[in-house]
N, CA, C and O of each residue as an XYZ file, in Angstrom:
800
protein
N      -4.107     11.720    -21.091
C      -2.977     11.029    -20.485
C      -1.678     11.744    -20.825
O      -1.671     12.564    -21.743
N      -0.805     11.528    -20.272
C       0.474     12.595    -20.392
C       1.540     11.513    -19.185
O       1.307     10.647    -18.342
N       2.750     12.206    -19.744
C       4.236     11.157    -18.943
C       4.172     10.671    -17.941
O       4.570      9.512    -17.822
N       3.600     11.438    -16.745
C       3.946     11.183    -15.569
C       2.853     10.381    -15.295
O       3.084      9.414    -14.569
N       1.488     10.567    -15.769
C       0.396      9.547    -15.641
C       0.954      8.061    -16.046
O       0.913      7.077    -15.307
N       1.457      8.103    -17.301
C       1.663      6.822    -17.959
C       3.190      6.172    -16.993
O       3.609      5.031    -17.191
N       3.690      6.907    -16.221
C       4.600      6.282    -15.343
C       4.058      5.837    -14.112
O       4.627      4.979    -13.437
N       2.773      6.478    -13.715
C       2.232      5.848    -12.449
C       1.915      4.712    -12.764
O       2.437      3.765    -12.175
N       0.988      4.509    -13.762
C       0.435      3.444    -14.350
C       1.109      2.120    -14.141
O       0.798      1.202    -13.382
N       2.468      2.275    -15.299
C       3.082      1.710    -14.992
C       3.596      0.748    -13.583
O       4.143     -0.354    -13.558
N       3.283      1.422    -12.751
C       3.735      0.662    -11.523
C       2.564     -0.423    -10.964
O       2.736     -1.209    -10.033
N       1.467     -0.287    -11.675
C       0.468     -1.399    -11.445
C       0.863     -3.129    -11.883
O       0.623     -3.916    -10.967
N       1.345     -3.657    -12.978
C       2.263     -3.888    -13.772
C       3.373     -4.801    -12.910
O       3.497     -6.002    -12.672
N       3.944     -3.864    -12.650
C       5.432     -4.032    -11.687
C       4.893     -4.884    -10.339
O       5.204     -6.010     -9.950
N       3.837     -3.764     -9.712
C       3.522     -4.800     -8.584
C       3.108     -5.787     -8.741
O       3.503     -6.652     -7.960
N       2.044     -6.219     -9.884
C       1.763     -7.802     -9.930
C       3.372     -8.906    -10.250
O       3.694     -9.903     -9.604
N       4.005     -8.378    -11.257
C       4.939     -8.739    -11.682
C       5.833     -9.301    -10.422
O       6.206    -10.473    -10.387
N       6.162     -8.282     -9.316
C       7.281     -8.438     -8.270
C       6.035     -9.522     -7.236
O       6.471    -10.671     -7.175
N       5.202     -9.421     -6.772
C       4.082    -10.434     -6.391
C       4.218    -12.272     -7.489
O       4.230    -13.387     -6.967
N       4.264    -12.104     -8.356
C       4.869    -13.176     -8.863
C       5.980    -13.735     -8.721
O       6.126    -14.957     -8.721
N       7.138    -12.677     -8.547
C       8.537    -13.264     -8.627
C       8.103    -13.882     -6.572
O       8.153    -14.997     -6.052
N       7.741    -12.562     -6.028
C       8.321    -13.194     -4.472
C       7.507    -14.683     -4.480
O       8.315    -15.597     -4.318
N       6.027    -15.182     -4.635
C       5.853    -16.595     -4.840
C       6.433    -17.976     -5.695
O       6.715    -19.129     -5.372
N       6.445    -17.268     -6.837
C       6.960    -18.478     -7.849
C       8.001    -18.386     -8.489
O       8.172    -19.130     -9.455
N       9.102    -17.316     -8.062
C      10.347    -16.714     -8.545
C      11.527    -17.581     -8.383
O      12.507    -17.646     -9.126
N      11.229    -18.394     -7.042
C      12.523    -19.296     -6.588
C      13.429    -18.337     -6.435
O      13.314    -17.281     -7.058
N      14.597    -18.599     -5.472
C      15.503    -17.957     -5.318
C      16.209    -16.739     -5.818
O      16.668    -15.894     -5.049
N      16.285    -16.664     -7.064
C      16.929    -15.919     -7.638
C      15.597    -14.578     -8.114
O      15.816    -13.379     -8.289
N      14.518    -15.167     -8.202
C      13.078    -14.168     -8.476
C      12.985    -13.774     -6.601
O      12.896    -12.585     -6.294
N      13.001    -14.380     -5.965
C      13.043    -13.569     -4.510
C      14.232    -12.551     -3.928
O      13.983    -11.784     -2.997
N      15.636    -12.616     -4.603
C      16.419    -11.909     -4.740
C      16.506    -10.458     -5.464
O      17.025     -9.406     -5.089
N      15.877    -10.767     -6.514
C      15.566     -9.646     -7.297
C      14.518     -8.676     -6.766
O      14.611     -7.449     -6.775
N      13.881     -9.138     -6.472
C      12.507     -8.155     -5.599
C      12.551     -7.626     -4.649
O      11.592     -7.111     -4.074
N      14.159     -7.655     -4.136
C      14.463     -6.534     -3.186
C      14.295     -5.156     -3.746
O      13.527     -4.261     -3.392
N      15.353     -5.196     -4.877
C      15.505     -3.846     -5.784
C      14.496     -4.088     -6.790
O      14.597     -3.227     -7.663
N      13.731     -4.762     -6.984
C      12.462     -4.554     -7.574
C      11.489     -3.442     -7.029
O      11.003     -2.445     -7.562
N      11.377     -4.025     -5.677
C      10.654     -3.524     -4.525
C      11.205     -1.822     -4.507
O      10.204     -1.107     -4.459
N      12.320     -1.104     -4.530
C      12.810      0.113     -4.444
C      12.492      0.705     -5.914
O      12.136      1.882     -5.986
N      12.604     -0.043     -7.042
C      12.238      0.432     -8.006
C      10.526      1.155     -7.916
O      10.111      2.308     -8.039
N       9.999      0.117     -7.701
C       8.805      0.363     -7.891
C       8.433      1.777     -6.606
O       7.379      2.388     -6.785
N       9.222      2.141     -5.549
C       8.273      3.322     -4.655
C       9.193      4.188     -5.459
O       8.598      5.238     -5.705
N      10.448      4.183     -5.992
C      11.092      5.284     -6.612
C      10.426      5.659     -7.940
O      10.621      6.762     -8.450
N       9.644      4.740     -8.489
C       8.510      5.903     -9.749
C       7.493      6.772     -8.948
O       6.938      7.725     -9.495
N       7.231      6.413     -7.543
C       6.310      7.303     -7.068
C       6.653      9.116     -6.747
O       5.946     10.109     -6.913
N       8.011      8.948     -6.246
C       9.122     10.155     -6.744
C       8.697     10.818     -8.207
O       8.055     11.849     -8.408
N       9.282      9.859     -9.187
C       9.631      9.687    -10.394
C       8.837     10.847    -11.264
O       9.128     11.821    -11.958
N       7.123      9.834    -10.595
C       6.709     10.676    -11.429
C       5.809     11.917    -11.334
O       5.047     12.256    -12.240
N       5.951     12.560    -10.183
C       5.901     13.976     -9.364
C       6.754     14.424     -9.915
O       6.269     15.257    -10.681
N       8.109     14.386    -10.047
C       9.339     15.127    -10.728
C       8.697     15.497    -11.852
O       8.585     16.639    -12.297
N       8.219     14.337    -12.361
C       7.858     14.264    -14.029
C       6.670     15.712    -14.501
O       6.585     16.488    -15.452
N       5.866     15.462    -13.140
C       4.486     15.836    -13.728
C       5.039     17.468    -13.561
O       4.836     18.219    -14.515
N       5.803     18.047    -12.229
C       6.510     19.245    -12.088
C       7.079     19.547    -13.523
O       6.276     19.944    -14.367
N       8.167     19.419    -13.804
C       8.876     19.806    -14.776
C       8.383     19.870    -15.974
O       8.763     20.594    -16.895
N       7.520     19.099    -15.963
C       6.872     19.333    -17.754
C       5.662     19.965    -17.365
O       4.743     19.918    -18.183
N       5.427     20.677    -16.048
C       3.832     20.998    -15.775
C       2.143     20.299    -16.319
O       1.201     20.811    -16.924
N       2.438     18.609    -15.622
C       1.569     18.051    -15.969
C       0.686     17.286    -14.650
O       0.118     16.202    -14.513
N       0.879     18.297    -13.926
C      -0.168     18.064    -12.747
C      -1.221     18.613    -12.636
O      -1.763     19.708    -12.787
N      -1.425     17.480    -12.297
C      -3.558     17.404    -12.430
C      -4.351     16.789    -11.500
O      -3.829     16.225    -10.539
N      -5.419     16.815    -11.633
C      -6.449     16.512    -10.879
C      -5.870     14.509    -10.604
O      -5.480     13.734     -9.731
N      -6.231     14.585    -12.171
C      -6.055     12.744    -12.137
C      -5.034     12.301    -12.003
O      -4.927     11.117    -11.684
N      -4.142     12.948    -12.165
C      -2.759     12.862    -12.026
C      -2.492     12.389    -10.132
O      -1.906     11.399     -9.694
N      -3.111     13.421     -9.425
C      -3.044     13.113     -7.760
C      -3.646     12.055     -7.684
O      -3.261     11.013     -7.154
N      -4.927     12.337     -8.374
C      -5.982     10.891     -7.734
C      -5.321      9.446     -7.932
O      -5.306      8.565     -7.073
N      -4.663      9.344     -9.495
C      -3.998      8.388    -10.345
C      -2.723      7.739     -8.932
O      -2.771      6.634     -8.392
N      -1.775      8.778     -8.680
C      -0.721      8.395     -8.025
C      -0.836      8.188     -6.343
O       0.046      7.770     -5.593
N      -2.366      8.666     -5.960
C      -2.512      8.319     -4.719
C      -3.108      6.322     -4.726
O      -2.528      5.426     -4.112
N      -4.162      6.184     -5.463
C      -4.428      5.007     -6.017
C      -3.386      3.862     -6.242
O      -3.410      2.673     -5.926
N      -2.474      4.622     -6.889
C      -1.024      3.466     -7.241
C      -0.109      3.241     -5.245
O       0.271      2.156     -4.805
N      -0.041      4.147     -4.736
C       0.731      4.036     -3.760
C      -0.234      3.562     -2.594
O       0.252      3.191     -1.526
N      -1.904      3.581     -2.851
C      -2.156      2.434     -1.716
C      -2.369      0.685     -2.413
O      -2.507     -0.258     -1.634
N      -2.366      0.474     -3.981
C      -2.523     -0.444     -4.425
C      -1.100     -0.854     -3.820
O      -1.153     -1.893     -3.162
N       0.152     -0.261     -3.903
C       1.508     -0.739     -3.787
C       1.728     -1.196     -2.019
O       2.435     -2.072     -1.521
N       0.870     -0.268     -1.432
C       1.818     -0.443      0.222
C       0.615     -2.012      0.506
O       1.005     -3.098      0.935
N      -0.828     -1.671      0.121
C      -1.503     -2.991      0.997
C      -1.389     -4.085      0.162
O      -1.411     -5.139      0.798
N      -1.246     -4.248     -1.322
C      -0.729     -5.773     -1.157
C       0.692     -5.660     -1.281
O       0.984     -6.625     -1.987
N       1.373     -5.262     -1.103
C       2.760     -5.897     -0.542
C       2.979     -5.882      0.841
O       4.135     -6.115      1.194
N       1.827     -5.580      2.034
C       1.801     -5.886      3.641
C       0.954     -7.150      3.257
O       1.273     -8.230      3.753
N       0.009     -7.074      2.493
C      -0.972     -8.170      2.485
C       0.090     -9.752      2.270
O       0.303    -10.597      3.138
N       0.614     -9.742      0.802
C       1.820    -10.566      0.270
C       2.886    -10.789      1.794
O       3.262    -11.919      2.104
N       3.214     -9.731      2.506
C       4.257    -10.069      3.725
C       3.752    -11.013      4.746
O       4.337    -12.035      5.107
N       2.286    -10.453      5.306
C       1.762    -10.942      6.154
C       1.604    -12.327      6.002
O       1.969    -13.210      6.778
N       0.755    -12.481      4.425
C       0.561    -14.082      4.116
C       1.564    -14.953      4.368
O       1.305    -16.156      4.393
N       3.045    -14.425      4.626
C       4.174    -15.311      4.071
C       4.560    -15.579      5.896
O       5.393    -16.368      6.342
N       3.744    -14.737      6.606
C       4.065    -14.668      8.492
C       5.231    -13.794      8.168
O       6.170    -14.213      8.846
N       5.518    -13.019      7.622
C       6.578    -11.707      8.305
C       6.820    -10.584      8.535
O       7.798     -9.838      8.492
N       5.083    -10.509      8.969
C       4.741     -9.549      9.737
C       3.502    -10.138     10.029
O       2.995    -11.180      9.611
N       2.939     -8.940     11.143
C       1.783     -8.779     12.133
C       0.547     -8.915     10.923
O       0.884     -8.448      9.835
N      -0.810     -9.487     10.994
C      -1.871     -9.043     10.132
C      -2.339     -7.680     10.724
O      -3.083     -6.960     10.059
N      -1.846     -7.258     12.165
C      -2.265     -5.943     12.303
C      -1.944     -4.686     11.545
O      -2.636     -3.675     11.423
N      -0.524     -5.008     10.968
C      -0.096     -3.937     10.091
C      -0.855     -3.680      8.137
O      -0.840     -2.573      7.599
N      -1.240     -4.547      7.664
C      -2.364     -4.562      6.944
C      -3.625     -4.302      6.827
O      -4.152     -3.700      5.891
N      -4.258     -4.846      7.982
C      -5.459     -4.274      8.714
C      -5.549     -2.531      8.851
O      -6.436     -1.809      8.396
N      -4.136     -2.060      9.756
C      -4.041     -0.619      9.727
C      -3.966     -0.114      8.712
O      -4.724      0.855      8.661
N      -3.102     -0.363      7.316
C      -3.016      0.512      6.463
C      -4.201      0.495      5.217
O      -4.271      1.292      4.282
N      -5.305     -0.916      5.561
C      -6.920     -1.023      4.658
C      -7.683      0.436      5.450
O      -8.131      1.446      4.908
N      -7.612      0.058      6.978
C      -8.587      0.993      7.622
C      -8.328      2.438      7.216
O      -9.239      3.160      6.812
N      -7.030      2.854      7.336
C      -6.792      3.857      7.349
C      -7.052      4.425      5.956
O      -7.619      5.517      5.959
N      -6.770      3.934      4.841
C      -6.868      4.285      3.514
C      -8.142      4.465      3.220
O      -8.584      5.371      2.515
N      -8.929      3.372      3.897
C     -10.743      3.683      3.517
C     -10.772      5.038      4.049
O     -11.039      5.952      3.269
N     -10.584      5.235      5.010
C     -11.195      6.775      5.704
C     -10.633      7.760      4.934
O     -11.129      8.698      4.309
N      -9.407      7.344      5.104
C      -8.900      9.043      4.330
C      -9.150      9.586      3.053
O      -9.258     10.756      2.685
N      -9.254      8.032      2.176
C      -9.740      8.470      0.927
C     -10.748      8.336      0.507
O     -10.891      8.396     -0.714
N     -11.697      8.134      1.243
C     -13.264      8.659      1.425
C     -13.214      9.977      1.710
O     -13.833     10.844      1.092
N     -12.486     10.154      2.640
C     -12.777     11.983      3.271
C     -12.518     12.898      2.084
O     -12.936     14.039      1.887
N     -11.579     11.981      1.197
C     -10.786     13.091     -0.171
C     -11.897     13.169     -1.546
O     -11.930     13.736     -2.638
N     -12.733     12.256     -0.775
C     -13.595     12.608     -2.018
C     -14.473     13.532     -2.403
O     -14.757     13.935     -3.531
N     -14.942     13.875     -1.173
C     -15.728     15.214     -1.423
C     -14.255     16.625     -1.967
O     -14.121     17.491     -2.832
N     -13.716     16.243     -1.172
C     -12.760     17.565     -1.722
C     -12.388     17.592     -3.185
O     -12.402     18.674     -3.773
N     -11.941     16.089     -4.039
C     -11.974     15.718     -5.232
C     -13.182     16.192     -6.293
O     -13.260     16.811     -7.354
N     -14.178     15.439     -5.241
C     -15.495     16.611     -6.295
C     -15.791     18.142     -6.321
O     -16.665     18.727     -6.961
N     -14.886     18.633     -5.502
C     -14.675     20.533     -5.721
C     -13.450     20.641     -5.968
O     -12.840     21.627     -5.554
N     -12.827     19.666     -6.687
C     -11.786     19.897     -7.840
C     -10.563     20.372     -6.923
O     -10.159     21.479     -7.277
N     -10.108     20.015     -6.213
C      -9.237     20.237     -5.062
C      -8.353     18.823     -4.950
O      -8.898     17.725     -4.834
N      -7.246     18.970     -4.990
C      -6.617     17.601     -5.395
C      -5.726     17.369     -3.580
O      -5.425     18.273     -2.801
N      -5.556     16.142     -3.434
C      -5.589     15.336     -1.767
C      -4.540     16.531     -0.981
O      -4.894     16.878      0.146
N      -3.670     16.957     -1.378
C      -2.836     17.787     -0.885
C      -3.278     19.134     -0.692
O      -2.732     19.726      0.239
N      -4.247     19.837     -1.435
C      -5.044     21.129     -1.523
C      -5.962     21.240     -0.486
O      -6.289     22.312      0.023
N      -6.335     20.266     -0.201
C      -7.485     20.006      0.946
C      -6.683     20.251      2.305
O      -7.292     20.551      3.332
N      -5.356     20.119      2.274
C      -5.067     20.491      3.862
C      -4.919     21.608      3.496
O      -4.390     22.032      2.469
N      -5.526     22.285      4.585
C      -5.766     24.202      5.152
C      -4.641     24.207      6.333
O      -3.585     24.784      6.071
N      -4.776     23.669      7.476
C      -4.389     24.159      8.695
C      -2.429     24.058      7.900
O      -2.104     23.448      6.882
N      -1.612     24.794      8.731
C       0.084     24.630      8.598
C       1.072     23.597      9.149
O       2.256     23.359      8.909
N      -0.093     22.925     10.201
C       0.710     21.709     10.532
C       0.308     20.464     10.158
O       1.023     19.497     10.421
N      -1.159     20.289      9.344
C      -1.788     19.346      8.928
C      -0.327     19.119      7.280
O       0.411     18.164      7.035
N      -0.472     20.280      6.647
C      -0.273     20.315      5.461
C       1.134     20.020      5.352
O       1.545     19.411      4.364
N       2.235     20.546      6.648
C       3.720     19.662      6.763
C       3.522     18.471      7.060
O       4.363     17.783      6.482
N       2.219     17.320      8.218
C       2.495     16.123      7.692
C       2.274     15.489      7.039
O       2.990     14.538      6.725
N       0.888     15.834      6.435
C       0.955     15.308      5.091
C       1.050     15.411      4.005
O       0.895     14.370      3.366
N       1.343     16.659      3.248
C       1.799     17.133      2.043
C       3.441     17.718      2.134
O       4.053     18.084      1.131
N       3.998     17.730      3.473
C       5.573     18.271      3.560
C       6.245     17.212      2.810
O       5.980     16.020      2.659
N       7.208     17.979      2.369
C       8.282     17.090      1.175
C       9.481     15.995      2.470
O       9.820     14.812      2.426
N       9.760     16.980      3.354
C       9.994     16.226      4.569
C       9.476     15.101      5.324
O      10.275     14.383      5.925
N       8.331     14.882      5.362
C       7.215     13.883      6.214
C       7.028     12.459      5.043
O       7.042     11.238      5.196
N       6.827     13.521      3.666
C       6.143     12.555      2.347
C       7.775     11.477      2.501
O       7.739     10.289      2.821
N       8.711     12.031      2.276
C      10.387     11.538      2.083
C      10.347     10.319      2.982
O      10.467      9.131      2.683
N      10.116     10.992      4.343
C      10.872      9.601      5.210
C       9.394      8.981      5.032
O       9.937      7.891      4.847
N       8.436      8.770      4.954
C       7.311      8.047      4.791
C       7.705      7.074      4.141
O       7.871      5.919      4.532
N       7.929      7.688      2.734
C       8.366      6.751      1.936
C       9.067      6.074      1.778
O       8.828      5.072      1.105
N      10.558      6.370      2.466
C      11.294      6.057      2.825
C      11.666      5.002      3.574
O      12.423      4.050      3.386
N      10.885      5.416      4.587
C      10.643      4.028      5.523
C       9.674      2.691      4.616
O      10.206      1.595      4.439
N       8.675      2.888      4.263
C       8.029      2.028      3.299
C       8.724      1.175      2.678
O       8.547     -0.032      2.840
N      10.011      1.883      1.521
C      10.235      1.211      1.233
C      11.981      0.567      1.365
O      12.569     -0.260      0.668
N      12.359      1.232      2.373
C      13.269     -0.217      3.347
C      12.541     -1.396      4.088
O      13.042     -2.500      4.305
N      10.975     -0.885      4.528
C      10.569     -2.467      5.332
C      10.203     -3.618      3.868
O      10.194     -4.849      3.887
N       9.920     -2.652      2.647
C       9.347     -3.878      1.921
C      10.072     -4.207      1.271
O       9.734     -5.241      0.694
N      12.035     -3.451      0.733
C      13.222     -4.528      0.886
C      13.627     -5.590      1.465
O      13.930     -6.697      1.021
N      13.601     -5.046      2.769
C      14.432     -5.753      3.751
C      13.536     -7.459      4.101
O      13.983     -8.599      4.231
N      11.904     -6.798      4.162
C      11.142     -8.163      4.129
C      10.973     -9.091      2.839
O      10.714    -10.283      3.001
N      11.127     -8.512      1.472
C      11.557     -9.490      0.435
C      12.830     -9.821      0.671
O      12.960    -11.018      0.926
N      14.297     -8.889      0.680
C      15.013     -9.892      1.348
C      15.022    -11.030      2.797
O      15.590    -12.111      2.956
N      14.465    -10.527      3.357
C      14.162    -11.834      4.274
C      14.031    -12.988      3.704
O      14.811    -13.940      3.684
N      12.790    -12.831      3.142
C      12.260    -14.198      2.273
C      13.648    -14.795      1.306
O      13.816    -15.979      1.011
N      14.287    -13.989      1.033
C      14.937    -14.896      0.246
C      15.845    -15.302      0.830
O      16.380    -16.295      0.339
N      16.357    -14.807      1.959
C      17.784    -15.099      2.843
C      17.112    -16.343      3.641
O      17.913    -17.220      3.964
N      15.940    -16.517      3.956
C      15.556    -17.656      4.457
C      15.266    -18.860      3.445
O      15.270    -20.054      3.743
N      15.030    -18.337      2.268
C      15.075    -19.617      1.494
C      16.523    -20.125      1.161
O      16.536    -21.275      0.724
N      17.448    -19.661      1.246
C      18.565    -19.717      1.193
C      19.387    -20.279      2.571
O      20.538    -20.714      2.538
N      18.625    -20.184      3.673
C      19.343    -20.389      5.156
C      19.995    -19.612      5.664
O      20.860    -19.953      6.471
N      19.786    -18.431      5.362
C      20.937    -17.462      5.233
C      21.132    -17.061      6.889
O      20.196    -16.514      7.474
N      22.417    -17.372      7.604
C      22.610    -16.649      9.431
C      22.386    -15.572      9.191
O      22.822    -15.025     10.204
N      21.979    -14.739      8.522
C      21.949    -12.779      7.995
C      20.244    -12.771      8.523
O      19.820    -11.863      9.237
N      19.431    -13.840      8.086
C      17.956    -14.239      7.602
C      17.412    -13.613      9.423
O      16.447    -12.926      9.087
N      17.470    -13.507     10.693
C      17.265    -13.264     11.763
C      17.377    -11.694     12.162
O      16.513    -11.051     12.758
N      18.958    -11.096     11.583
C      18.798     -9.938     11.876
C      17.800     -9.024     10.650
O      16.856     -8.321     11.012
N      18.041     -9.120      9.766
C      17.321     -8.110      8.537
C      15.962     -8.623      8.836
O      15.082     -8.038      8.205
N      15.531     -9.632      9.693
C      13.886     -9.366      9.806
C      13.956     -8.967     11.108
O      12.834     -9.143     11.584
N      14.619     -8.565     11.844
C      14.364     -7.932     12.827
C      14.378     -6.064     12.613
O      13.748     -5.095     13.037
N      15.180     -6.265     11.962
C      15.246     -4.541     10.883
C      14.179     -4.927     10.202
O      13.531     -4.747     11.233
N      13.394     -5.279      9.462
C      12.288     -5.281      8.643
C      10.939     -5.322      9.497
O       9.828     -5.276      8.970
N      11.169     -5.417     10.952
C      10.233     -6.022     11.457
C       9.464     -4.560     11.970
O       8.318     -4.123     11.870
N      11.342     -3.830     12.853
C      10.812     -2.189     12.956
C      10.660     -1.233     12.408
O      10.433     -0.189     13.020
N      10.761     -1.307     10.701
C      10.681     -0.232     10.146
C       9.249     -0.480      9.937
O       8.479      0.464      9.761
N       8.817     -1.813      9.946
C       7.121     -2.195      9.364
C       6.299     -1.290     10.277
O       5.386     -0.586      9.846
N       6.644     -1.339     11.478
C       6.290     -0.788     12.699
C       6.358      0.885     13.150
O       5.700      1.646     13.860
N       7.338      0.940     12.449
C       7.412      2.733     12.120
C       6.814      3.252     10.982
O       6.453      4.423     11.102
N       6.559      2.605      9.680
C       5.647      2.922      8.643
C       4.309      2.664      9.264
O       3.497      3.499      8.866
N       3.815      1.828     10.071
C       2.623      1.453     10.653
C       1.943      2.937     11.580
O       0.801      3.255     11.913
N       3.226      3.540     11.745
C       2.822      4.344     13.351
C       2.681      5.754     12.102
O       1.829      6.631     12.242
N       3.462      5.738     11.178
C       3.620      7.147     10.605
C       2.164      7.156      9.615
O       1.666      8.261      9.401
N       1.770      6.432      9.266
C       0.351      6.060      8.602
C      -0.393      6.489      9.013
O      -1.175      7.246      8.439
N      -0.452      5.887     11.125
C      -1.383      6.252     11.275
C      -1.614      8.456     11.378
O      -2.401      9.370     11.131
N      -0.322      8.164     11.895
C       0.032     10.292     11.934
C      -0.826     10.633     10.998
O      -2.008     10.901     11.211
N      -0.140     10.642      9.650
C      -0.427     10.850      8.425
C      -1.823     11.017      8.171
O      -2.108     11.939      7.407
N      -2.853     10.261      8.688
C      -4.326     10.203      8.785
C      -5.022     10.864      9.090
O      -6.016     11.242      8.470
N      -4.576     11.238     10.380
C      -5.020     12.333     11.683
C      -5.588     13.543     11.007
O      -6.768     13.849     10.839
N      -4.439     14.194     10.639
C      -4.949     15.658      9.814
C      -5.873     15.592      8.680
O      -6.635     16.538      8.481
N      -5.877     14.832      8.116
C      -6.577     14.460      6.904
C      -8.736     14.052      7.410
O      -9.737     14.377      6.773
N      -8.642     13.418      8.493
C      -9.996     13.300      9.081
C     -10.792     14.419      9.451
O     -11.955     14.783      9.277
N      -9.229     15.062     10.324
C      -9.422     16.208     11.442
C     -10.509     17.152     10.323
O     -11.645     17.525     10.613
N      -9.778     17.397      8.978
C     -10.103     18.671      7.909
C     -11.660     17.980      7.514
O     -12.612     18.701      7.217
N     -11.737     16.661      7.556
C     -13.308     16.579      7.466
C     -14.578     17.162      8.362
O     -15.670     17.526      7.926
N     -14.050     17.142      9.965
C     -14.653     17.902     10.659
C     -14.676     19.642     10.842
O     -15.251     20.352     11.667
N     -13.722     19.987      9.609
C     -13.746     21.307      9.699
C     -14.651     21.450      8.342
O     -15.696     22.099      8.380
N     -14.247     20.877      7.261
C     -15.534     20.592      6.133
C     -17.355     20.901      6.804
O     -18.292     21.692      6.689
N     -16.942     19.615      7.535
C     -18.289     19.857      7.901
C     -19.167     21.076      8.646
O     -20.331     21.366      8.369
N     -18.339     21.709      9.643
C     -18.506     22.426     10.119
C     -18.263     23.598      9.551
O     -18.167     24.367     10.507
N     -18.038     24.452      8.166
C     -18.328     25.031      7.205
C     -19.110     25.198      5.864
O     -19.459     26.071      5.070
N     -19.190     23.674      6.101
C     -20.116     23.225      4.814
C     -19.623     23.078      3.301
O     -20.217     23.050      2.223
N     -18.406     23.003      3.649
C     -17.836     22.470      2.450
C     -16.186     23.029      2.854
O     -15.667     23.816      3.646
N     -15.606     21.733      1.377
C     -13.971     21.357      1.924
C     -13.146     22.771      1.612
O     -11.948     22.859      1.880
């Protein structure tokens, strides 16, 4: 174990924690879990910086921080959806999609090839390993899962604000939904080139 591991970790933690405040937080715990909510995708940054600079990237290290960032995006769509503020289709998409892709990463994982190493082709590997693509991904992620904890709380509150910010929360859900699915594409595609070489 080493820094940047023990910072992914960390964010397991946080998400149950911010999952508590948005149910049983009352007002002021649903307020907070806006910037709770930004805290928690900004260690996913955090601790890539981390693992760079002190050269502590690793195998488990990818596997570790890919694990934390689908534990983080499906239950906090799962937590949105339950509450109706959003589609159950957008949860649904990001279970399906995660089974496949990180099934496909497993064979590449067992020839010691970590999720980003596995894209070959130059346009697979800008959308899903580009620092550009990864950014607004994330990016978008995590303004819809601000803006929809603030919802919740601007509506427990009555708030006239409570209509537009879920209408902004409603399309960024919808643009993280669509960029997911992008994001996928190349990642399958390289299984059919796997196969058709006989290994990743």
């Amino acid at each position: 174990m080493n820094l940047a591991n023990w910072i992914t970790l960390a964010r397991f933690p946080l998400l149950i924690l911010l999952v508590l405040m948005i149910f049983f937080g009352g007002v002021l715990g649903r307020f907070l879990a806006a910037p709770g909510v930004l805290l928690l995708i900004a260690l996913d940054a955090v601790d890539g910086i981390v693992a760079r600079r002190r050269a502590e990237t690793t195998l488990l290290g990818s596997v570790l921080d890919i694990a934390a960032d689908r534990a983080v995006e499906i239950v906090l769509w799962v937590v949105f959806a339950s509450l109706s503020l959003i589609s159950l289709v957008i949860p649904i998409t990001f279970i399906i999609r995660g089974a496949l892709t990180d099934s496909v990463r497993e064979v590449g994982y067992a020839g010691g090839k970590t999720a980003h190493a596995q894209m070959h082709s130059d346009w697979g590997h800008w959308i899903v390993a580009g620092r550009p693509m990864r950014a607004g991904y994330g990016l978008t992620k995590a303004a819809a899962f601000a803006m929809l904890a603030l919802t919740l709380a601007l509506q427990t509150v009555s708030s006239p604000l409570q209509p537009l910010v879920w209408t902004t929360a409603t399309i960024l859900s919808w643009v993280a939904t669509l960029l997911c699915i992008v994001r996928g594409v190349p990642v399958v595609m390289e299984a059919f080139r796997w196969e058709a070489k006989g290994q990743p």
